[in-house]
C-alpha positions as CSV (number, residue, x, y, z in Angstrom):
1,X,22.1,-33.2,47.4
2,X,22.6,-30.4,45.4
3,X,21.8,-26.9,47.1
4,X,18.4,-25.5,45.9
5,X,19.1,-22.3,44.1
6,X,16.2,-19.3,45.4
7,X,15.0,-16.0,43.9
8,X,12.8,-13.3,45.8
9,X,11.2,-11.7,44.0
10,X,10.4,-7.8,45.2
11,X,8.2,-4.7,44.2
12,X,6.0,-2.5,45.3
13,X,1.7,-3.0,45.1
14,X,0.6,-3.4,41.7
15,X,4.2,-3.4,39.9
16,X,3.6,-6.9,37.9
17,X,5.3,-9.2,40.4
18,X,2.1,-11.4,40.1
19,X,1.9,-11.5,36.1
20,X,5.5,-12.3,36.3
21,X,5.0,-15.1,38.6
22,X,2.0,-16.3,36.7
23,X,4.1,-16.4,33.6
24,X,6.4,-18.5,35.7
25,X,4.1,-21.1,36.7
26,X,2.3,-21.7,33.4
27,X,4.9,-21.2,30.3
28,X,6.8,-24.8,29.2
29,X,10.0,-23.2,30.1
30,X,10.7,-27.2,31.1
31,X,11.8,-26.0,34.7
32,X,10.3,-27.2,37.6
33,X,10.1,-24.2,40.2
34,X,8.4,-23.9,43.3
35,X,6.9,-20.7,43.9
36,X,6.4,-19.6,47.8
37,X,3.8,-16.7,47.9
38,X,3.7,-14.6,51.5
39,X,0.0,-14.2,51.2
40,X,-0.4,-10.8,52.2
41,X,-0.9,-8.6,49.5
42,X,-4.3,-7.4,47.6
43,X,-3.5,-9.5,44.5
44,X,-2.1,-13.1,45.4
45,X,-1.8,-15.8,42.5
46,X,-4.6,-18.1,44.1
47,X,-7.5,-16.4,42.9
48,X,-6.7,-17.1,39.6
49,X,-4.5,-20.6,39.3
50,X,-4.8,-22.1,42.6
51,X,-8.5,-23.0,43.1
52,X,-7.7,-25.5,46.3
53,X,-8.8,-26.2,49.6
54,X,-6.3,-28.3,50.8
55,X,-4.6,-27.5,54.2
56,X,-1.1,-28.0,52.9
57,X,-1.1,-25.3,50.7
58,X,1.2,-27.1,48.2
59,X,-0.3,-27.3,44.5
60,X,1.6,-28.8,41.6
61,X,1.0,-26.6,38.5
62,X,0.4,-28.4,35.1
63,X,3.6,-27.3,33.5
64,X,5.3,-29.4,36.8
65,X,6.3,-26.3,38.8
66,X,4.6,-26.0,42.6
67,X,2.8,-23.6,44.2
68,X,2.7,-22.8,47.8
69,X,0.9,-20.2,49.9
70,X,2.0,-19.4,53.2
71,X,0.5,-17.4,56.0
72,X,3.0,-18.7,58.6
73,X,7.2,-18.3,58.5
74,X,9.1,-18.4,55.4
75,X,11.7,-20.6,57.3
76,X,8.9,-23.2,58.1
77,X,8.1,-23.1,54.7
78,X,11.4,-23.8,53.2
79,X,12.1,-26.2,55.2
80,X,8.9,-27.8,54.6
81,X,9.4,-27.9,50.5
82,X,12.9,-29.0,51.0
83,X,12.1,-32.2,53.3
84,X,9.1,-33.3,50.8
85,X,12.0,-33.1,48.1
86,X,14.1,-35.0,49.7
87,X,11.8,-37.4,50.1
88,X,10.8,-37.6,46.8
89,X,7.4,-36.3,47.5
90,X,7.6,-32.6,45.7
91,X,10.0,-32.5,42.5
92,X,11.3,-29.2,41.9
93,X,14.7,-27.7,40.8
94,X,14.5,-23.7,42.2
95,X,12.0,-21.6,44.8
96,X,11.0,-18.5,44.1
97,X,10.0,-15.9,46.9
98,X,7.5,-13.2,46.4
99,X,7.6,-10.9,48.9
100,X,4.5,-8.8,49.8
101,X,4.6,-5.4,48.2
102,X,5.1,-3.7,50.8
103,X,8.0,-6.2,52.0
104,X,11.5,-5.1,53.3
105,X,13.7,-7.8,51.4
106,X,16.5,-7.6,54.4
107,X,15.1,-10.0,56.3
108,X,14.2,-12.4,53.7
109,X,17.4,-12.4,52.3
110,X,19.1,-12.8,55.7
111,X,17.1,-16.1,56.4
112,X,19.8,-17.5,54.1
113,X,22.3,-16.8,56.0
114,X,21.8,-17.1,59.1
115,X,19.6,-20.3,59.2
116,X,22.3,-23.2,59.3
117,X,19.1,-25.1,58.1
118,X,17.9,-23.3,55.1
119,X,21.3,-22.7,54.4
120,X,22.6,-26.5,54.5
121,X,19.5,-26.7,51.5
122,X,19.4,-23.8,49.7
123,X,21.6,-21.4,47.5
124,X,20.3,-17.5,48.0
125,X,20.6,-16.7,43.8
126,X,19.2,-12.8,43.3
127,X,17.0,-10.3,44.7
128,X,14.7,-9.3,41.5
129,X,12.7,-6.2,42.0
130,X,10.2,-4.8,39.4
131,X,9.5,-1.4,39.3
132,X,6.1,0.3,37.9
133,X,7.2,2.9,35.6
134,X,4.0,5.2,36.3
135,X,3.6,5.0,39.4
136,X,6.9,4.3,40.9
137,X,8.4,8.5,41.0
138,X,5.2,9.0,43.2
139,X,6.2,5.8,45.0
140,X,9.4,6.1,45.6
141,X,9.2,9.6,47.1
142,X,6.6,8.8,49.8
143,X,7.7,5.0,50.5
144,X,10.8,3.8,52.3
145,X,9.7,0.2,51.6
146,X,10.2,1.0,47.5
147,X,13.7,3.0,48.0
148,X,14.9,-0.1,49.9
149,X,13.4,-2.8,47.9
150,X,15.6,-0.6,44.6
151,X,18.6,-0.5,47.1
152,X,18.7,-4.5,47.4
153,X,18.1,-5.5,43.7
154,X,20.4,-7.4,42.0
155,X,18.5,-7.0,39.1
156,X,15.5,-4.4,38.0
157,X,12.6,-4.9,35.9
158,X,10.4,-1.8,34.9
159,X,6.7,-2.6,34.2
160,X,4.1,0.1,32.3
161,X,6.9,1.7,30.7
162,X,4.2,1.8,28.0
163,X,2.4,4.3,30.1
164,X,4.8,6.7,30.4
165,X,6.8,9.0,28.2
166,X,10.1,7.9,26.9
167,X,11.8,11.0,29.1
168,X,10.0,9.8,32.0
169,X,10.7,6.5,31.5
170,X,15.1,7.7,31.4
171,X,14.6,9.9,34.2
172,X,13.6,6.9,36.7
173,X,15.9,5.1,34.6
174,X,18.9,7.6,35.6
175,X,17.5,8.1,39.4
176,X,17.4,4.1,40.1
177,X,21.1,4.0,39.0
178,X,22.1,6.8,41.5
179,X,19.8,4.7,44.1
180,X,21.9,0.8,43.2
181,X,24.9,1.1,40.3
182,X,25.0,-2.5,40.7
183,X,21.8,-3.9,39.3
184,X,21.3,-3.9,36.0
185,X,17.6,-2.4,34.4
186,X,15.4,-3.8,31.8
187,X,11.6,-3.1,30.5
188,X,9.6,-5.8,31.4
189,X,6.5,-5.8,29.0
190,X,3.7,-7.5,30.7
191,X,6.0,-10.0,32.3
192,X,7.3,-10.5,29.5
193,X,10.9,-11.1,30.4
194,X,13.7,-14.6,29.2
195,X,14.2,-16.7,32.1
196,X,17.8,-16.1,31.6
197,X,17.4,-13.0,33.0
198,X,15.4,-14.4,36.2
199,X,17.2,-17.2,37.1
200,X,21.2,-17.9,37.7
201,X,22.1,-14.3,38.2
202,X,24.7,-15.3,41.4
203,X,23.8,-12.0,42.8
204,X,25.3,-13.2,45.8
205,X,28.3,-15.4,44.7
206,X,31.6,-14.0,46.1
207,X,33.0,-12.9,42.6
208,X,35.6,-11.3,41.1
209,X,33.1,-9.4,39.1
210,X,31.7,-6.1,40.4
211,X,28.9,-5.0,38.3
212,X,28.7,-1.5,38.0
213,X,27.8,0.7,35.2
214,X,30.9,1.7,33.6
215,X,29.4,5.2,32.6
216,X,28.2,5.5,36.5
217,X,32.3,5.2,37.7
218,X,32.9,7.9,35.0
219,X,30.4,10.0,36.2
220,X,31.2,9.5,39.6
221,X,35.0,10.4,38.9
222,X,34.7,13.9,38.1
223,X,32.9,14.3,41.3
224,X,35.0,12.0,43.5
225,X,35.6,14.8,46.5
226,X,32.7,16.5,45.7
227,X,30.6,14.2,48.8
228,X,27.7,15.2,48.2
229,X,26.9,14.3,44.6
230,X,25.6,17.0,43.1
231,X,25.8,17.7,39.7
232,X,26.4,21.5,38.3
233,X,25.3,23.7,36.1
234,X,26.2,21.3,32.9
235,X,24.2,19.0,34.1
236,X,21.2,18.6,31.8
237,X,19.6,15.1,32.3
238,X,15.9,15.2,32.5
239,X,15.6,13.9,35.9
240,X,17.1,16.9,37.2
241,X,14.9,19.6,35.1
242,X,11.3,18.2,36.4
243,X,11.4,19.9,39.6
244,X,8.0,20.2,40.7
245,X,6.8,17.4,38.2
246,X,7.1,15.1,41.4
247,X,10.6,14.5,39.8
248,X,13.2,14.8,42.5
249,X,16.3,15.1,41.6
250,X,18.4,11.8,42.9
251,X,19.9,13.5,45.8
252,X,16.7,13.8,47.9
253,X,16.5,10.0,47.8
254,X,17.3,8.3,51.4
255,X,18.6,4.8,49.7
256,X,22.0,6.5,47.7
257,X,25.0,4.6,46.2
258,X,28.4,5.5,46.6
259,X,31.6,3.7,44.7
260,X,35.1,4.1,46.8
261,X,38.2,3.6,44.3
262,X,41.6,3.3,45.6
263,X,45.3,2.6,44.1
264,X,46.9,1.8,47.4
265,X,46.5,-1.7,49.2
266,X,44.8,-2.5,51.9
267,X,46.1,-3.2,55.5
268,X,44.1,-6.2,55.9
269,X,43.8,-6.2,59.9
270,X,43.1,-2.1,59.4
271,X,40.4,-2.7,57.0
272,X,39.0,-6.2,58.8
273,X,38.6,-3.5,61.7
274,X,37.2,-0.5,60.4
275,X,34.5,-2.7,58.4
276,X,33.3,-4.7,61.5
277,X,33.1,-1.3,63.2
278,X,30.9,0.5,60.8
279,X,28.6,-2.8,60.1
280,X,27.8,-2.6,63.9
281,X,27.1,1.4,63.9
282,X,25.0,0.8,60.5
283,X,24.3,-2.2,59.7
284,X,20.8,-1.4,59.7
285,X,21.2,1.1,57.4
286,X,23.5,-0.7,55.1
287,X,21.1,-2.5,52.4
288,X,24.0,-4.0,49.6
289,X,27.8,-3.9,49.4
290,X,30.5,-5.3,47.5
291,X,34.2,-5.0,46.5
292,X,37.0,-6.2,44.9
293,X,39.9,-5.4,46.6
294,X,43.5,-5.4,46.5
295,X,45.1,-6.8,49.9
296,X,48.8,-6.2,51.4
297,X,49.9,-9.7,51.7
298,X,48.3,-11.7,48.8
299,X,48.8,-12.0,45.2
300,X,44.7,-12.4,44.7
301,X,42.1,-10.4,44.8
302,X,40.1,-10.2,47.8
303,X,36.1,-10.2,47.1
304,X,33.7,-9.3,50.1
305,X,30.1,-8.0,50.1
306,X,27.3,-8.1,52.5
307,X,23.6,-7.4,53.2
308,X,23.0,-5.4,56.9
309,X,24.9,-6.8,58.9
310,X,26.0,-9.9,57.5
311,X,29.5,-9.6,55.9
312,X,31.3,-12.5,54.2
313,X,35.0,-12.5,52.0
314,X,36.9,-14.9,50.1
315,X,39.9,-15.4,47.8
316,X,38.8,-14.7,44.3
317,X,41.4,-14.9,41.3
318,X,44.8,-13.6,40.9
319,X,45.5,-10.4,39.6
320,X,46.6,-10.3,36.3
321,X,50.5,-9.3,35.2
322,X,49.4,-6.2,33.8
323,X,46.3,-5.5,36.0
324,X,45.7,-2.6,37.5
325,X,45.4,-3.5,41.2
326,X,43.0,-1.1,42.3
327,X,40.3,-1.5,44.9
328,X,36.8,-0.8,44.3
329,X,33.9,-1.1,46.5
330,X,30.0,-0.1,46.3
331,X,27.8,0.9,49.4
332,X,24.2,0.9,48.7
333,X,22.4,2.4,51.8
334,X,20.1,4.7,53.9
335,X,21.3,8.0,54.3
336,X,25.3,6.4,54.5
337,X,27.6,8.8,55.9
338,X,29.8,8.6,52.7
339,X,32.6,10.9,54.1
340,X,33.2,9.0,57.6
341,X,33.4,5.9,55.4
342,X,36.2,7.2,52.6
343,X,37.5,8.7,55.5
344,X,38.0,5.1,57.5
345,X,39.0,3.4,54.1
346,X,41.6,5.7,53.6
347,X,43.1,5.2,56.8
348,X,43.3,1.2,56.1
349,X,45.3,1.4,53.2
350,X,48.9,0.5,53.2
């Protein structure tokens, strides 16, 4: 059987995460999705589509998706929705996770992994995170829980934009790229948002594709030694003019990103070495990282990324004849020590 592809979806109280989902269970998109909601948070979907008192929890929606509510563990639950569809009880071709609000995605996201059950069934896909555009500056100065959930996205929706100005609406804009280069932003109106952009991301495939804002490399280059990221005088991007406004500049955020570029190869037993320590030391710490790298020893590219501290690699392609074989990785993390890792990576190149 073909693995199950899953999505968690993430984002803090009140961000849309529930209109979303409710878009997802009603709309003939012609997709049969199971939804699994962690019933913790003020606003779960059952008050308003799930009128049930069964004691399995498992609805089936009109437009053939299913619904199920769990108060218990997430692996039970998987496991549960896989068995019935393998025994032709539930039909249903993806799960989608909501996590409560005030949810660390980690752990969610590690079930995946490191369950050879859920992992013999299921395919983690993408961590989707929606961010409320009004309230989420507020947010994500007081809240560790909606730094992180930013930190792990693969993608990121922003809800209410409609409340907020269109300078207020770049400035979180421009601090959630400084917080996670790799996941790419879009307003979400309402949840309003193509399926294409929910489903199918592969945020988690090994590939040879690292997705980072082209303009966020360039502006990282003219800083590259300048560790601490701060921008000077020319700087004029609204985020960084509001002091005061309770618009921090990017900086005082915990969850930072930092992208590590280099020319030289890799020693592959150096690197293997140096990565394995600094996953121990800060795993914890570590929410998303990725690379692409260039390896002494082989003519393809080497691809690795991990969540805490789970770390897989793989062979991707083969560099191209006129490639430039450079390496380049992103770190995505709480309060990272950026210069002992350039440091360490330096040390493991050829």
């Amino acid at each position: 059987m073909a693995l199950i592809p899953a999505t968690i979806l993430t984002g803090f109280l009140g961000s849309g995460k529930t209109t979303l989902l409710k878009r997802i269970l009603t709309e003939a998109h012609g997709q049969k999705i199971a939804v699994i909601e962690n019933e913790f948070g003020e606003e779960n979907i059952d008050s308003d589509i799930l009128v049930t008192e069964s004691k399995e929890q498992i609805v089936q929606m009109s437009n053939g998706c299913v619904c199920c509510t769990i108060r218990e563990d997430l692996r039970e639950a998987l496991q549960l929705l896989a068995a019935k569809k393998r025994q032709g009880l539930l039909d249903f071709d993806r799960v989608v996770i909501e996590t409560t609000g005030l949810a660390d995605p980690g752990p969610v996201a590690q079930t995946f992994f490191m369950d050879d059950e859920i992992a013999e069934s299921y395919l983690l896909d993408s961590i989707l995170t929606l961010v409320d555009a009004k309230h989420a500056p507020q947010q994500l100065n007081d809240r560790q829980e909606a730094r992180r959930q930013v930190g792990f996205a693969d993608q990121i929706f922003i809800s209410k934009s409609e409340l907020v100005s269109a300078e207020e609406t770049e400035a979180l804009i421009h601090r959630l790229k400084h917080m996670n280069p790799r996941a790419p932003q879009q307003k979400a109106h309402f949840g309003d948002v193509p399926l294409k952009d929910i489903f199918d991301l592969r945020g988690f495939n090994l590939n040879a594709k690292l997705d980072i804002d082209p303009d966020f490399l360039k502006e990282d280059d003219h800083d590259h030694h300048d560790h601490d990221h701060a921008h000077g005088e020319a700087c004029d991007h609204p985020s960084h003019k509001h002091e005061g406004h309770g618009h921090h500049h990017h900086t005082d955020d915990d969850v930072k990103s930092f992208v590590y570029k280099a020319d030289r190869a890799f020693d592959p037993a150096k690197l293997e070495d140096f990565l394995g320590a600094i996953v121990n030391i800060y795993g914890p710490r570590m929410l998303r990282y990725k690379g692409v790298l260039n390896m002494k020893g082989t003519e393809r590219k080497v691809i690795f990324q991990g969540v805490h501290q789970l770390m897989g690699s793989d062979l991707g392609p083969e560099w191209g004849k006129d490639e430039n074989r450079q390496s380049r990785m992103v770190f995505i993390g709480i309060e990272l020590p950026r210069e002992i890792l350039e440091q360490g990576l330096e040390q493991c190149l050829v």
